[in-house]
C-alpha positions, 0 to 999 in steps of 0.5 A: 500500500502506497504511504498516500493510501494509508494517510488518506484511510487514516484520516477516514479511520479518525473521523470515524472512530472519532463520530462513534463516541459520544460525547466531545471529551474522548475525541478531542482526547486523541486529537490532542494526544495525536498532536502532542505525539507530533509535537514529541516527534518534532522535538525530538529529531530537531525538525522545528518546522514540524514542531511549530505546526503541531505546537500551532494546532494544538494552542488553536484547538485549546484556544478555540475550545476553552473561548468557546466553553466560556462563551457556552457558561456565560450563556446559559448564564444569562438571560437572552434569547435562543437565537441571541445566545445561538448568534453570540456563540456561532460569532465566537466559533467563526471568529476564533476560526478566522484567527486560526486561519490567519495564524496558519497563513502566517506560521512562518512569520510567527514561527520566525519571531518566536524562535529566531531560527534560520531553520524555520521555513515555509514547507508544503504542508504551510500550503495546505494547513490554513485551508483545514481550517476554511473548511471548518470555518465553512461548516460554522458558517453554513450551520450557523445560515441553516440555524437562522433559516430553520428558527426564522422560517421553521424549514426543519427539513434544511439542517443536513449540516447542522445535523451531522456538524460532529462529523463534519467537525471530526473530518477537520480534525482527522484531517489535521491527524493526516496533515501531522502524519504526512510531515512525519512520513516526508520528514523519515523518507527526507532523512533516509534520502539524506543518509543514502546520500552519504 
């Protein structure tokens, strides 16, 4: 089996084994763990590229969760409205999701400024990296448009994306897993070519 075959059965594996628990905690759990593996993995072979993306996913998954967990308290604390409360917490979702896709747009800057390495370099994954978190921005949007049709005009017959959101989510995060694997796998096929050479 190709490496690209695995990496893609990887991605659809997470997203499934992630939809069959149910609730958020266990998944998020392994997404966690997953990029700390990474993290690990990069830290250890000195390749600061592969830790800065992971270190990157990681602070954007802690961010976005802890943001939108505060958002949920203050919420359900307060007195306003379903579709109020529906539309602060969609804000919140899609806000922290453009911050993420502008922190990944700009990873190598970033990454530059923090550690001031000259190893620091766009890679072919910096490409692909913010579009992960278009499409979740896409899906929060969408769920969010579906949510204001379904309340405002009782369609109750359009909620495909509301109803399967999880999943959605999921395939975001496995996504991120295979992205992780892939520079991992490019990194070990890089320094076996390296030795080779020698």
């Amino acid at each position: 089996m190709k490496k690209s075959t695995g990496i893609i059965l990887t991605i659809i594996l997470t997203a499934v084994i992630y939809s069959t628990f149910g609730s958020l905690e266990i998944p998020s759990s392994l997404y966690t763990t997953s990029i700390l593996i990474a993290i690990t993995y990069g830290f250890l072979k000195k390749e600061i590229n592969i830790t800065h993306i992971s270190s990157l996913f990681l602070i954007i998954f802690i961010f976005e969760y802890l943001t939108i967990e505060l958002t949920v308290n203050i919420l359900n604390a307060s007195e306003i409205s379903t579709v109020s409360s529906a539309a602060i917490h969609f804000g919140v979702q899609i806000a922290t999701s453009i911050l993420a896709v502008i922190s990944l747009i700009f990873r190598v800057q970033i990454s530059r400024w923090i550690s001031k390495s000259d190893r620091v370099a766009l890679t072919i994954f910096d490409g692909v990296t913010p579009w992960v978190y278009i499409y979740l921005t896409l899906i929060v949007v969408l769920t969010a448009i579906e949510y204001t049709i379904d309340h405002n005009f009782g369609l109750l017959h359009l909620s495909f994306i509301y109803d399967y959101y999880e999943v959605l989510i999921y395939l975001g995060m496995a996504s991120v897993i295979g992205i992780l694997l892939s520079m991992i796998i490019c990194h070990e096929k890089d320094l076996k070519k390296q030795i080779s050479d020698t």
